[in-house]
Wavefront OBJ file of the C-alpha trace (Angstrom):
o trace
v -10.161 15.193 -20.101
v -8.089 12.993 -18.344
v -6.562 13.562 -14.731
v -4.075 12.343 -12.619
v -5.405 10.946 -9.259
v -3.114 10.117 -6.310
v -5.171 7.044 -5.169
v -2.514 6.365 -1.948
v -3.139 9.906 -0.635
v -7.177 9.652 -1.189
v -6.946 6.467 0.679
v -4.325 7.437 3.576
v -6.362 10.533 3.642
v -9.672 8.613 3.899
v -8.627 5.995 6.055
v -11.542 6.474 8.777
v -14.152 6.659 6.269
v -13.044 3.670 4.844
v -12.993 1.652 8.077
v -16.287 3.516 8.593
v -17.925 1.883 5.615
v -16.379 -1.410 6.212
v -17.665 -1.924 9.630
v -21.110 -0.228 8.062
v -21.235 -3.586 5.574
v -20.976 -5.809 8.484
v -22.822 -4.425 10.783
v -25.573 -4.279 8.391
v -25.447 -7.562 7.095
v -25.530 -8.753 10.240
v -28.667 -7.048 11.383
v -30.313 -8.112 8.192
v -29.332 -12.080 8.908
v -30.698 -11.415 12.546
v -33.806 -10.385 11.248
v -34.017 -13.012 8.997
v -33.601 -15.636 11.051
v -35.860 -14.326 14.058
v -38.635 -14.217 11.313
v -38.210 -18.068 10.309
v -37.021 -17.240 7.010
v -33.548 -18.857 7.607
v -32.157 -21.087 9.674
v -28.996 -20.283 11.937
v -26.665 -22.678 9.811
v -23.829 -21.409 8.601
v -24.931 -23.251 4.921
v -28.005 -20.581 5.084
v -26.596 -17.650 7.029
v -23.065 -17.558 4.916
v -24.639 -17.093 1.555
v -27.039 -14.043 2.237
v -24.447 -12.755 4.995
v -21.702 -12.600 1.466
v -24.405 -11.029 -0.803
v -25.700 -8.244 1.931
v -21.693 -7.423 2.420
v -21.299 -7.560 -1.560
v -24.170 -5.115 -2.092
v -23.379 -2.390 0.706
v -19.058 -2.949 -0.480
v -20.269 -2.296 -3.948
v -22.236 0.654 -3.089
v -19.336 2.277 -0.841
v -16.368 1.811 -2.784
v -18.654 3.300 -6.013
v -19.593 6.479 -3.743
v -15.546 6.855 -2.894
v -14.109 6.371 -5.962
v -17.058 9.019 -7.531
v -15.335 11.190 -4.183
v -11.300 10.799 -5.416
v -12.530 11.609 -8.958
v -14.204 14.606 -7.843
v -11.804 15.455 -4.909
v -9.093 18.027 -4.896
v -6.221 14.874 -4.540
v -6.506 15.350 -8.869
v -2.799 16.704 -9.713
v -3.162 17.307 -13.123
v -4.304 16.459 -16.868
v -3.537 12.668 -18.734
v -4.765 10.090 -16.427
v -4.414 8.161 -13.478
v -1.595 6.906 -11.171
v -3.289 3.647 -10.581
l 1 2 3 4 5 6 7 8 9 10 11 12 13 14 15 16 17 18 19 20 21 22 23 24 25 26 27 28 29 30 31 32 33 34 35 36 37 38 39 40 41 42 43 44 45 46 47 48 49 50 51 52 53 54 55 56 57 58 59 60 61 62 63 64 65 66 67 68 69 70 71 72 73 74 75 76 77 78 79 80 81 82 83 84 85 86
């Protein structure tokens, strides 16, 4: 069964959440690089820093946007049968 989902409404809607989750990623890869490098297993350069500080955003940005697009399929913002808007 296909629906249609209004994807601008979810998001306007969801807004917060969103800027929620976003400042969730940073904030945790940031911890997780300050713990790294306070237990010697990184140096502060930004040549070791940068590349676990992109995968530790990548992982908890994958996560989120999975858990809110399973929320706007699920959500009551479905109008109708034959797919989506975007």
């Amino acid at each position: 069964m296909e629906r249609y989902i209004d994807v601008d409404e979810f998001v306007k809607t969801r807004q917060n959440d969103i800027t929620q989750l976003v400042n969730t990623a940073l904030n945790r890869a940031g911890d997780i690089i300050q713990q790294k490098v306070a237990a010697g297993e990184i140096n502060a350069t930004m040549q070791d820093v940068l590349p676990v500080l992109l995968y530790e955003v990548l992982i908890t940005n994958t996560v989120s946007t999975l858990r809110l697009v399973a929320d706007m399929i699920n959500s009551e913002y479905a109008t109708g049968n034959g797919g989506m808007d975007h």
